[in-house]
Each structure stands twice: as C-alpha cells, then as structure tokens.
FIPADREN-512205 format. One record per residue (C-alpha): residue number from 1; residue in one letter; x, y, z. Coordinates in Angstrom, 3 decimals. Example, Ala and Ser with C-alpha at 12.3 -4.5 7.8 and 13.67 -1.06 7.14 Angstrom:
FIPADREN-512205
SITE/num/residuo/u/v/w
SITE/1/A/12.300/-4.500/7.800
SITE/2/S/13.670/-1.060/7.140
//
This chain:
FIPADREN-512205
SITE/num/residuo/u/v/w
SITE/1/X/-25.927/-22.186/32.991
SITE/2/X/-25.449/-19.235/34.683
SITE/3/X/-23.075/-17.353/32.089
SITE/4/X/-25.450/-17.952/28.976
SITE/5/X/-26.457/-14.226/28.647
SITE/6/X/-22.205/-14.202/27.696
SITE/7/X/-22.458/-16.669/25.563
SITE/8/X/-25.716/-14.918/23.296
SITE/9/X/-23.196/-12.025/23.488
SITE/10/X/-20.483/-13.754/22.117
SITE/11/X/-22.555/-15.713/19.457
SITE/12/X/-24.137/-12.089/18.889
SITE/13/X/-20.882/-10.788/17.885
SITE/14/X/-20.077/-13.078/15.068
SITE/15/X/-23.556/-13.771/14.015
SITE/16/X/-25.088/-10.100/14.184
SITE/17/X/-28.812/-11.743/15.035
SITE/18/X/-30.013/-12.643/18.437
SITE/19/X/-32.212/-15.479/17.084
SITE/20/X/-29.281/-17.197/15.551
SITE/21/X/-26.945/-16.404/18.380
SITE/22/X/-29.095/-18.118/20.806
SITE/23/X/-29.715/-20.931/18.315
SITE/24/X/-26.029/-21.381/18.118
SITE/25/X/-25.794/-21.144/22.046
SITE/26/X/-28.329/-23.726/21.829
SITE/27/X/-26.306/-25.947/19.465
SITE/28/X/-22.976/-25.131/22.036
SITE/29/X/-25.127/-26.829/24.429
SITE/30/X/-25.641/-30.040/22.311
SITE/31/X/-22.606/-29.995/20.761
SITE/32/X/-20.561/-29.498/24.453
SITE/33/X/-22.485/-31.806/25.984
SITE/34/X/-22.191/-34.670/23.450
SITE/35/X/-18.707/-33.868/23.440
SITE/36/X/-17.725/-33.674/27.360
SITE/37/X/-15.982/-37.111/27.313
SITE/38/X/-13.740/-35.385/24.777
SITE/39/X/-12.576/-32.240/27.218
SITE/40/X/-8.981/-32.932/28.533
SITE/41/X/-8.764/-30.477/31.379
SITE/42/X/-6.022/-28.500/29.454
SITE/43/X/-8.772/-25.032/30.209
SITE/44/X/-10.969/-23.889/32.010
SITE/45/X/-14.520/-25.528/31.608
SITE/46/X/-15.592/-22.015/30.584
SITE/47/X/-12.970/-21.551/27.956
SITE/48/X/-13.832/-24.570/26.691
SITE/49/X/-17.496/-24.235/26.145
SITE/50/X/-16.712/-20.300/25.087
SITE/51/X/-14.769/-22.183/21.926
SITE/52/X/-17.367/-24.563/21.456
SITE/53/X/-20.165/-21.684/20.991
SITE/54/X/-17.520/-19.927/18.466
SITE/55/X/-17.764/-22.803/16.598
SITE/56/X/-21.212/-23.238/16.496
SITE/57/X/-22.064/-19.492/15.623
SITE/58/X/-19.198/-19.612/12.807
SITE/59/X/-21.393/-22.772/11.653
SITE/60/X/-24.199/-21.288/11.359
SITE/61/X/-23.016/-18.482/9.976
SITE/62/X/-21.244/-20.494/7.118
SITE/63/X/-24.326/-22.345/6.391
SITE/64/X/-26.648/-19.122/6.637
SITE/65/X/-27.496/-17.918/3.027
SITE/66/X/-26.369/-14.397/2.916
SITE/67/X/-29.410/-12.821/1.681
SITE/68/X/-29.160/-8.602/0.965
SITE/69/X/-31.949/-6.988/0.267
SITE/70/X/-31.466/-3.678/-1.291
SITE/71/X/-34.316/-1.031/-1.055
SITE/72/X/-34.918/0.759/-4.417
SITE/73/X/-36.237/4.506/-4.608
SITE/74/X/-40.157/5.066/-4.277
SITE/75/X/-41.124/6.078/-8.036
SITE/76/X/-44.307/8.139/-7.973
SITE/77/X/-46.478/8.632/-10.652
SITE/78/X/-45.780/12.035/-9.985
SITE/79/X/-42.046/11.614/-11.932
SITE/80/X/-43.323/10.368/-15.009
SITE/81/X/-41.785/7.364/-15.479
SITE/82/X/-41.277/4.085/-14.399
SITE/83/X/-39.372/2.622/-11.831
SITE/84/X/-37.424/0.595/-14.120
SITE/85/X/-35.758/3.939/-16.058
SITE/86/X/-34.164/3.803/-13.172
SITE/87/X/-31.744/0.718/-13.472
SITE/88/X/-28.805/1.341/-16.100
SITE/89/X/-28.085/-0.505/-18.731
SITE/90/X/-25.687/-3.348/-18.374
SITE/91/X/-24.313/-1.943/-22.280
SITE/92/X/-21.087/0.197/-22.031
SITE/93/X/-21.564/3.687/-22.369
SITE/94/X/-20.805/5.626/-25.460
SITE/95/X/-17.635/7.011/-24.187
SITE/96/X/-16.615/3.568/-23.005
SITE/97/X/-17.093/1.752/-26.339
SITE/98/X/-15.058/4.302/-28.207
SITE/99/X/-12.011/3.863/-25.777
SITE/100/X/-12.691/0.674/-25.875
SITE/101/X/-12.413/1.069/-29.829
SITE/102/X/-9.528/3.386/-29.907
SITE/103/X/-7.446/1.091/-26.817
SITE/104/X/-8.159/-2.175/-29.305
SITE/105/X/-6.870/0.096/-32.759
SITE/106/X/-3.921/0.737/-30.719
SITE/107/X/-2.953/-3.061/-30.111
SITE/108/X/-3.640/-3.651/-33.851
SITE/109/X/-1.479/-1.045/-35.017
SITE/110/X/1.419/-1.916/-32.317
SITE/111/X/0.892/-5.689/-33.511
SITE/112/X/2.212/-4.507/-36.594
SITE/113/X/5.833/-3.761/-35.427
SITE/114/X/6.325/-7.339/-33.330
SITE/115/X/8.429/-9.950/-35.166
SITE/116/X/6.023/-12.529/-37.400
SITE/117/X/6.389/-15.224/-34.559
SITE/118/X/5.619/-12.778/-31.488
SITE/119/X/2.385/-11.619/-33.482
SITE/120/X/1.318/-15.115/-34.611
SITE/121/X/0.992/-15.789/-30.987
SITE/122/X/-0.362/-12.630/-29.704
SITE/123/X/-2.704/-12.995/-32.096
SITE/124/X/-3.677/-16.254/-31.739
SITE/125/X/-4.179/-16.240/-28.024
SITE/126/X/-5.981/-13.020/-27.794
SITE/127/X/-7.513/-13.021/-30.981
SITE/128/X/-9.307/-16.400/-30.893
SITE/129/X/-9.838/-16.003/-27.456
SITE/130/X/-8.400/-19.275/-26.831
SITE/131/X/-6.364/-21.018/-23.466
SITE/132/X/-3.074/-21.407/-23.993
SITE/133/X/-2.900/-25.138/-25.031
SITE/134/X/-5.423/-24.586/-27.762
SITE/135/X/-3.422/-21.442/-29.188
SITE/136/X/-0.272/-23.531/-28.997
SITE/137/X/-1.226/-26.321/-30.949
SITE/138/X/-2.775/-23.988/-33.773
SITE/139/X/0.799/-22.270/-33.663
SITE/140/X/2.100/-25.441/-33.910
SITE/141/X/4.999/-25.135/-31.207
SITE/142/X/5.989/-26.792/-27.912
SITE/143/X/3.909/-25.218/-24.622
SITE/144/X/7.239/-23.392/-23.507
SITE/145/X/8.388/-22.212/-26.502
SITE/146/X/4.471/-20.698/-27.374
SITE/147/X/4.475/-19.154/-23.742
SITE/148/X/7.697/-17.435/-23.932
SITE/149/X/6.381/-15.705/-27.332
SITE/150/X/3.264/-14.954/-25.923
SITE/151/X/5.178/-13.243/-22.559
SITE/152/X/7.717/-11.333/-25.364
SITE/153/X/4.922/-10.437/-27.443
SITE/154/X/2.961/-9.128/-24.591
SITE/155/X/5.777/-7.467/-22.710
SITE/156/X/6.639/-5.520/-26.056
SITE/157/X/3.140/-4.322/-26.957
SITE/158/X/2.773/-2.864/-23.414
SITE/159/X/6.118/-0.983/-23.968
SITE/160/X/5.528/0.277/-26.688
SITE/161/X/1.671/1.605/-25.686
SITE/162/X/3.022/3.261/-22.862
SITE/163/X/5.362/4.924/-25.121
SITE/164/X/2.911/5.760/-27.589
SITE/165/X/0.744/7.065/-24.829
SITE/166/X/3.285/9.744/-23.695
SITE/167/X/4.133/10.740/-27.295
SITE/168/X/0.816/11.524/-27.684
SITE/169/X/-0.043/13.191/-24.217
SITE/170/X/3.151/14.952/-24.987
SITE/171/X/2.469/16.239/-29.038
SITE/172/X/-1.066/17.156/-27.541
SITE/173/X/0.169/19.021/-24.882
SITE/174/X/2.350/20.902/-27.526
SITE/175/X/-0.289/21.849/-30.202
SITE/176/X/-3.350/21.595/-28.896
SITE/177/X/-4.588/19.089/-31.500
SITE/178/X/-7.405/16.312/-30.605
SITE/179/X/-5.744/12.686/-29.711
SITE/180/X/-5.485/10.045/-32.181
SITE/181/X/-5.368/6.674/-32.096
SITE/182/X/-1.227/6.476/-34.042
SITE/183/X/1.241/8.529/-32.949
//
C-alpha cells in the first residue's frame, strides 16, 4: 500500500517505537483485511484503514508491559560507600514521626470534648482500624445511625483542630514560646 510510511507514522505517534508501530501496521493489515466484508462505504477506504491501525497500535499498546528502567548514579569506590547508602529508607523521618506524634495527641485530646456517642464511634472506626460495618456492629447501632455519628464526630474534631491550630499559631506569634501539642 502505497500510504504505509503514514500509517508507521501514525502508529509511531501513539506507540512511541517504530518496531511496534510497524507491528501494529502489520496487524491493521490483518485485521482490515479480515474485516473488509464489514466496511460499509460510510468513509473513505483510507479513513477506514487509518482507524483500523489506531486500533491496533492502542492494542498493542494496552497489552505492552510498561517496563521503566531507571538509571541509578555510578558509585565509585572512590566515595566510600556503597551504592545502596544511596536509597532512603522507606521509615519516616524523625521530624515526620514527631508530627505524626503531636497531629495523633491532638485528636486524642480533641476526642475528649465530643459527646460519649460521637467518641464511641470515632473511636471505634479509627481506632480499631475497622470498615464501617464492623465498627457498627461493635457500637451496636443501625448502619445510618453509626454513619451519621461518625460524619458529626469527624466534622467536629476537624473544627475544632483548625481552631486549635490558629490559637496556637496565634499565642506563638504573640510570645514567642515553642508550640505545644494543647492549646
């Protein structure tokens, strides 16, 4: 066919690989071929086939396994170490694990202030670490009645963190003093 350098391009485009593209032109080929009985003269024959190699290069492309290969640094023995120093940790960082510390002190101490109900289900839900079925039937109430606590309870902790927040930004702006974790 005379416009299958087009058709490579086209393939190209989507598929970013001139191997695959012409494999999928290839395919096209099959595909349009097996298919010809099926075209209904609605396009042109060049339209037509142009769809049917779109389809065959999104194919492939769907099927490929998207494979990244990611270079890591040369270590030479002239750094001193090995190349694995080089990967971090997968453990929060010190600084992480103490917001993480103060953020969850927060939540306890604003748990505190919800009504007994409100906190049984906050509690139980995030506590437990449970779905919402299994918290509700260790509360011991109806699905709606547990998920309207739980949105209450929720809604009235943030609140009342933000709030906290800017008391504190604002009493540390005013004397200097360190954060902590209770206004």
């Amino acid at each position: 066919m005379a416009c299958r350098k087009q058709f490579v391009a086209i393939a190209y485009s989507i598929l970013r690989n001139t191997e695959d593209a012409e494999d999928a032109v290839q395919n096209a080929f099959i595909s349009g071929y097996l298919h010809l009985r099926n075209f209904q003269g609605r396009s042109a024959p060049k339209t037509w086939f142009t769809r049917v190699v779109l389809n065959a290069a999104l194919m492939i492309r769907r099927t490929r396994k998207s494979v990244q290969l990611v270079t890591t640094p040369e270590w030479g023995p002239e750094e001193g170490s090995r190349w694995v120093d080089g990967i971090p940790s997968p453990e929060p960082d010190p600084e992480m694990r103490w917001a993480r510390t103060e953020a969850l002190a927060l939540i306890q101490e604003l748990t505190t202030h919800l009504k007994p109900c409100l906190r049984q289900a906050f509690l139980v839900y995030y506590g437990n670490d449970m779905s919402v079925s299994q918290a509700r039937s260790l509360a011991g109430v109806s699905l709606p009645t547990f998920k309207a606590r739980l949105f209450r309870a929720r809604r009235q902790v943030i609140s009342e963190a933000k709030r906290a927040l800017v008391l504190r930004s604002h009493k540390q702006a005013s004397d200097g003093s360190p954060l902590s974790v209770v206004s």
